[in-house]
N, C-alpha and C positions, 0 to 999 in steps of 0.2 A: 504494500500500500504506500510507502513511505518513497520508494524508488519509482513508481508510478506517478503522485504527487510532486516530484522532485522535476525528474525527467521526461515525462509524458503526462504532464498537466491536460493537454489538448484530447486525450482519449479518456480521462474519469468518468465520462457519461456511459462510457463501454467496460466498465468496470463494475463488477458483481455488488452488489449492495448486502450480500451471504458473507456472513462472519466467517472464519478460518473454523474445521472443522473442531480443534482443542478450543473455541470461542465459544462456539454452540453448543459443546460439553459443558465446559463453565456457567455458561448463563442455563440452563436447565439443570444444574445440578443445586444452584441459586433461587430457583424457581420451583419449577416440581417438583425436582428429590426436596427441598428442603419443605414444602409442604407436605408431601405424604407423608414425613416423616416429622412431622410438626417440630420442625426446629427453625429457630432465626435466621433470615439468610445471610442477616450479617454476622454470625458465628460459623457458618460454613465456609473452613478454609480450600481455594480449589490450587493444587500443584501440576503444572501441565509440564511432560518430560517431552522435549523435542530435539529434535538434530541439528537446530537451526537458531541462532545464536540470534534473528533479527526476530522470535517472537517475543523475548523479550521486549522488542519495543512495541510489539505488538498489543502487547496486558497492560503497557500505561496508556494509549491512547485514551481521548476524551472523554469524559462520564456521559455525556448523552447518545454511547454507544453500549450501556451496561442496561441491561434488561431487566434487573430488579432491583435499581437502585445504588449498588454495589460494583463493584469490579471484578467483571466474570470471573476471569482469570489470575490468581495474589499473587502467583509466582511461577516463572516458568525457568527449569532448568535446563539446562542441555544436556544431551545422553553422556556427554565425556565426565561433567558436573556429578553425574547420579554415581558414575562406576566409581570416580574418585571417595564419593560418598560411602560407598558400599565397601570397596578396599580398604578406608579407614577405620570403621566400625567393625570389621574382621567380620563380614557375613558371608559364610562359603554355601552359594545354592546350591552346590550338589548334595549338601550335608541335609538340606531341609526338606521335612517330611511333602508330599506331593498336596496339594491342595483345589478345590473346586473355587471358582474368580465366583468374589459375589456380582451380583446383579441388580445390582441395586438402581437402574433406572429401568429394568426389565430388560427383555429377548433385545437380541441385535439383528440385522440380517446380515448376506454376505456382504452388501457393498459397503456396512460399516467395517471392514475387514480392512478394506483396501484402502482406506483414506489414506494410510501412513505412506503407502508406496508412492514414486511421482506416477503421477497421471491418474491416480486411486479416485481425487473429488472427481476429476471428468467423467469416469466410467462411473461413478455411481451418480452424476446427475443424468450422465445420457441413458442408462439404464431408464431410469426413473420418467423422465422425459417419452422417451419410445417407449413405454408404458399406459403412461398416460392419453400419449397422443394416439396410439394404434390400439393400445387395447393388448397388446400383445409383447412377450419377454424376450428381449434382445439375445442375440445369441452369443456375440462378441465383440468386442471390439479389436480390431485387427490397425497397428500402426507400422509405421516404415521408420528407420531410420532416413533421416535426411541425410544423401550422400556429401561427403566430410565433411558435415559436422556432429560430430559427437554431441548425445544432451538434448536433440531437438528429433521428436518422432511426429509424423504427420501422418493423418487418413481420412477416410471417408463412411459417413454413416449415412444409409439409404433409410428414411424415413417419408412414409410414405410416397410421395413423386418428387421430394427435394432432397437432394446429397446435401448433408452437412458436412464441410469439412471444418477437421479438427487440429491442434497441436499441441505438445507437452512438450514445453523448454524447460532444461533445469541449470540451472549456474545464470550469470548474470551477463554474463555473455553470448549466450543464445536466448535471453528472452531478450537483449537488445536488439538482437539480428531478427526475433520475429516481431518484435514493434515495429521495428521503421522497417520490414516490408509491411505493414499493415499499413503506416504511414505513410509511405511513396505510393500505394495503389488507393489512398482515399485521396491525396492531395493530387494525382494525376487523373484521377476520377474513371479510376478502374474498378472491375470487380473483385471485391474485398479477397484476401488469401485464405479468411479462415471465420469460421462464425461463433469460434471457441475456442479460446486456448485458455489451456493451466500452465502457468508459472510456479 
């Protein structure tokens, strides 16, 4: 959001108004879980473990994007943050007994599965989408890598009688390379490259 803001101010209106999936966690764990469970939502602490060091600045953005008041997300660490955690406390998980994950906001399905991977929100909005709009369960989604460049897969989803195409850029240097082709085929007043990317 922040590199978007920064660098492609002129695209924000083409920019998801959908919280980051560890956001929607938060703010429902704030919400819901802390009603079913009749407790305060401002006593529900939420720790969100990511890979990515920029969702930290993600959990301080503006209070008129916290859904109950509160700030979805208190703390977000990064994976390297947890293990050093866990290496200090001397906690060896092979030593500990196997366990069932509680459920505490009820069932998931699969495409809650795949948010963590890249390209996981896309497949699980376009699932959802070709769902919705046909009535009927997507079967796959199939991408290409973009020849030499690493980090950036593109395809196409037939939905009903219009191709969508897709992309998943990861690193910051291929979601710049698929911005400004988005940007050279709006300002030359071509037909767009892609009706959806995840960065």
């Amino acid at each position: 959001v922040d590199y978007m803001e920064k660098f492609y101010p002129d695209m924000k209106d083409n920019f998801s108004s959908c919280k980051s999936p560890h956001e929607m966690v938060g703010a429902l764990a704030k919400t819901y879980f802390a009603q079913k469970q009749k407790l305060d939502a401002g006593k529900v602490f939420v720790v969100s473990i990511m890979p990515c060091t920029a969702k930290k600045f993600e959990v301080s953005r503006s209070k008129d994007m916290f859904a109950s008041g509160y700030q979805d997300v208190d703390v977000s660490l990064t994976t390297r943050e947890l293990a050093r955690m866990i290496k200090q406390a001397g906690i060896d998980f092979a030593a500990l007994p196997d366990e069932e994950p509680d459920h505490m906001l009820g069932d998931y399905t699969g495409a809650a599965t795949i948010f963590g991977a890249t390209g996981g929100v896309m497949e699980a909005a376009l699932r959802t989408a070709y769902n919705l709009i046909t009535g009927e369960k997507l079967k796959s989604v199939d991408f290409e890598n973009v020849r030499g460049l690493e980090g950036i897969k593109e395809g196409t989803v037939q939905v009903n009688e219009r191709n969508v195409k897709i992309a998943v850029a990861h690193g910051l240097k291929n979601v710049e390379y698929v911005l400004n082709k988005v940007r050279e085929a709006k300002e030359a007043g071509k037909e767009m490259p892609y009706h959806f990317i995840e960065v």
